[in-house]
C-alpha positions in Angstrom: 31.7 -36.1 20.9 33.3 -38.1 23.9 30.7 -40.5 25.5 30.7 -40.6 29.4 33.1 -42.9 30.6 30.6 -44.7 32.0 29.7 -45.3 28.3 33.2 -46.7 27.4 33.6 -50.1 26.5 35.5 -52.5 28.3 37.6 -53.9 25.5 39.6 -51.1 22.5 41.2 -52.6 19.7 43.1 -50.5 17.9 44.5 -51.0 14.6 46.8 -49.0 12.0 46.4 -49.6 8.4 48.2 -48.3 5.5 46.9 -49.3 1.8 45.6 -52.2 3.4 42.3 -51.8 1.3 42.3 -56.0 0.9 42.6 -57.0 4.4 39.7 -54.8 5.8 37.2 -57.0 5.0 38.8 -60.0 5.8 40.1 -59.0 9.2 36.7 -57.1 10.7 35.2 -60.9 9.5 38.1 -62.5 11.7 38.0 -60.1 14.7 34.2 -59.8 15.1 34.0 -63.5 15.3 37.0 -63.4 18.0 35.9 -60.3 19.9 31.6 -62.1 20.2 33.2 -65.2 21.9 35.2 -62.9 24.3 32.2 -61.3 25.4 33.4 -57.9 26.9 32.0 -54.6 25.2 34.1 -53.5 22.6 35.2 -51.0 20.4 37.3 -51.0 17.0 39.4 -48.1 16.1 40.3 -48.6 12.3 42.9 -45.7 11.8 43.9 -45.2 8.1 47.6 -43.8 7.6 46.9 -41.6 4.5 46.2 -44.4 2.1 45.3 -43.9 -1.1 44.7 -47.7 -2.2 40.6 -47.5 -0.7 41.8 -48.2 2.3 39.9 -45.0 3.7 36.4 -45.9 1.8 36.5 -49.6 3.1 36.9 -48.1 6.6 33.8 -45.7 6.5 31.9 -47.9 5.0 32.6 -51.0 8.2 31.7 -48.0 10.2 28.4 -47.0 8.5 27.5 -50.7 9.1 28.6 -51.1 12.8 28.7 -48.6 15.3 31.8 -50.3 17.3 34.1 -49.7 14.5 35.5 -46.1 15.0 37.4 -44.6 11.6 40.3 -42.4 12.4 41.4 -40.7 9.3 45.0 -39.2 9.2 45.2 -36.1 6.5 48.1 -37.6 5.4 50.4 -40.3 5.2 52.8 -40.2 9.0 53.9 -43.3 9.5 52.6 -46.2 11.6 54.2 -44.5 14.7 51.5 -41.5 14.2 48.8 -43.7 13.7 49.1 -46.1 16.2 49.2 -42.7 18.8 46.5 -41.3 17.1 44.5 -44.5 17.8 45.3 -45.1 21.1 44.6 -41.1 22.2 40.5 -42.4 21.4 41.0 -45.3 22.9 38.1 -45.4 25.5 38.7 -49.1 26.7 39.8 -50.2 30.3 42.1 -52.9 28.1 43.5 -52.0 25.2 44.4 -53.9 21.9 46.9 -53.3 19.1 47.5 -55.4 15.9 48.6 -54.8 12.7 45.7 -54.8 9.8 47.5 -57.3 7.2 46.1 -60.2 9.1 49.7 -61.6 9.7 48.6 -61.3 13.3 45.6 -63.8 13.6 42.9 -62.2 15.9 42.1 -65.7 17.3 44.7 -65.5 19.6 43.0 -62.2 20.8 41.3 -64.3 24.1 45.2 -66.0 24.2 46.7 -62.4 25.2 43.4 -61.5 27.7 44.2 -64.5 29.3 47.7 -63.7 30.4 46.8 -60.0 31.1 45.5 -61.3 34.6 47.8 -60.4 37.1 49.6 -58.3 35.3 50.1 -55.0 33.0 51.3 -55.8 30.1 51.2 -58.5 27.7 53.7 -58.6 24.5 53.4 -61.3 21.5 55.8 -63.4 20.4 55.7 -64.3 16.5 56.3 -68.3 16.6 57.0 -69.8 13.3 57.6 -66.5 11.7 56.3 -66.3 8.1 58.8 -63.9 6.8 61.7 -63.6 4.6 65.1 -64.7 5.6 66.3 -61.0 5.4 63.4 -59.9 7.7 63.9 -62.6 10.3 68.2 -61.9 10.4 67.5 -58.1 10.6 64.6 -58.5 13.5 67.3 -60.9 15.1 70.1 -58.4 15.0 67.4 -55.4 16.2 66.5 -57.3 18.7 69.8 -58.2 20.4 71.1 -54.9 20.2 68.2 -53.4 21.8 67.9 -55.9 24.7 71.9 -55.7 25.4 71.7 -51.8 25.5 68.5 -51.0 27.0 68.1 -54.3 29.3 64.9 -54.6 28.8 63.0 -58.2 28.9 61.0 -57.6 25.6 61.3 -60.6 23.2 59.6 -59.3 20.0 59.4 -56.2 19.3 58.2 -56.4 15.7 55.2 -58.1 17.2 52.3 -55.9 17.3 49.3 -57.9 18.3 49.6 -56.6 22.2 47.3 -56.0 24.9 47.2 -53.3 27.9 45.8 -51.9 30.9 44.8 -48.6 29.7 46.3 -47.0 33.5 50.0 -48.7 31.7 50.2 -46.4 29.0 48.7 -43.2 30.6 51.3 -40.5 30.0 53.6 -42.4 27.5 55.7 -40.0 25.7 54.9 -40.7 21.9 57.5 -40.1 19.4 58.7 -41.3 15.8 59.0 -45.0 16.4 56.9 -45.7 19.6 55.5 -48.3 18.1 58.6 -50.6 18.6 59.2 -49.5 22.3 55.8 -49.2 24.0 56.1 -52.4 26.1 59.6 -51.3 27.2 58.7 -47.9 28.4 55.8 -49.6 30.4 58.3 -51.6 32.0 60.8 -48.7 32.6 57.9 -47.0 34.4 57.1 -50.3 37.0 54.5 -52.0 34.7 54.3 -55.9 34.9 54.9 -57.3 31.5 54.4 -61.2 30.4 54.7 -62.6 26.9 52.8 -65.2 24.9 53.4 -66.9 21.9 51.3 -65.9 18.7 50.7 -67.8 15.5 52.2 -65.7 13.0 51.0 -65.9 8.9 51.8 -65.3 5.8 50.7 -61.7 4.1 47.8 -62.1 2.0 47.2 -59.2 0.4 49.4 -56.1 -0.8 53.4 -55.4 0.2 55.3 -54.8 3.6 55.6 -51.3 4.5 59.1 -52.2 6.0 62.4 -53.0 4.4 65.8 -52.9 6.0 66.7 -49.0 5.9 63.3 -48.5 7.8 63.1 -51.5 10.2 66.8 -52.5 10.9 69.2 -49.5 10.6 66.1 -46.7 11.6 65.0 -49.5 14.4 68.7 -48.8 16.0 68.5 -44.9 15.4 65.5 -44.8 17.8 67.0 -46.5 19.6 69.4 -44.1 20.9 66.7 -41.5 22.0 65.2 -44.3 24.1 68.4 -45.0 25.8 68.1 -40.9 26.8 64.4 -41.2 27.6 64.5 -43.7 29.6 66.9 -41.9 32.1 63.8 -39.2 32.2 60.5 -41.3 32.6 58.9 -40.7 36.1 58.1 -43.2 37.8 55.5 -43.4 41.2 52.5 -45.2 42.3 49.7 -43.4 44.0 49.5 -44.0 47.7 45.1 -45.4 47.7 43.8 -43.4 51.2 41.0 -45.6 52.9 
């Protein structure tokens, strides 16, 4: 059942996990702490991707033991592109949160990205003294280039997903297979205000990387190509306020 919106917290953090059964635990720990020196109403949407690692019982069970934390259960596994729309469709929060759930991003910069979303719309990390493999961090290099020489769009990091938005930013997004990369973009393309910060950036802890170079790099530049089109047919307008 949908609360009324008066209901609605100010603050929704929504997070996409895949066999992250390890990192639950550990990151609800980090971002509850975070999230109770914030101070705004909150609500955690943990949506599971299909996993089959306990992923999905670690989930319910942060749920049974905290109201905030909303479980979104995919029926099957459909990619982080899926989830994170899934996620952000129950998203009741004026401000809206994404991170990843294998506490690479660190949710104590979470008041670091509030912070610059005053004044305006969109705020995008920046990974600073990236934790990664050498292959990962020439192959995010090359993505990035190429997608900032064809698309002209200011977006540093798009591999980053600890970001923060006003929820009017992303109202009538598009969502497609590989949004995930070009949601800060498409805010842009559309008039929002964008600013970056840079993020601490860690080492995995637990479990593997869902993303190798067929899936990040060479599928990375596929999408690419649909949002060169897209982008030619997002509307764009501002609605005139009548005293």
């Amino acid at each position: 059942m949908t609360l009324p919106r008066d209901s609605a917290p100010r603050l929704s953090v929504v997070i996409p996990a895949y066999n992250e059964a390890d990192s639950i635990g550990p990151l609800l720990g980090e971002l509850g702490a975070t999230l109770g020196r914030v101070g705004h109403s909150y609500e955690i949407l943990l949506v599971d991707d299909g996993s089959r690692d306990g992923t999905t019982e670690r989930i319910l069970e942060a749920a049974r033991l905290d109201p905030r934390i909303r479980p979104v259960l995919l029926e099957s596994n459909s990619g982080q592109s899926a989830a994170l729309a899934a996620g952000l469709a129950r998203a009741r929060g004026e401000i809206i949160v994404t991170l990843d759930a294998d506490l690479q991003n660190d949710p104590a910069d979470l008041p670091r990205l509030l912070e610059a979303l005053e004044g305006c719309d969109v705020v995008s990390g920046v990974r600073s003294g990236r934790q990664d493999s050498w292959m990962r961090l020439a192959s995010s290099r090359v993505a990035n280039a190429v997608r900032r020489a064809l698309l002209g769009d200011p977006v540093t990091d798009i591999g980053c997903s600890f970001k923060a938005y006003r929820r009017e930013a992303l109202a009538g997004l598009p969502m497609f297979a590989g949004v995930h990369r070009f949601l800060p973009a498409l805010c842009v393309f559309r008039g929002a205000r964008l600013r970056e910060v840079a993020l601490s950036h860690r080492a995995r802890r637990h479990g593997m990387s869902k993303y190798g170079v067929h899936n990040r790099l060479w599928r990375g530049l596929w999408d690419l190509w649909g949002v060169l089109w897209l982008r030619t047919r997002l509307l764009r307008y501002r609605v005139r306020e009548v005293d």
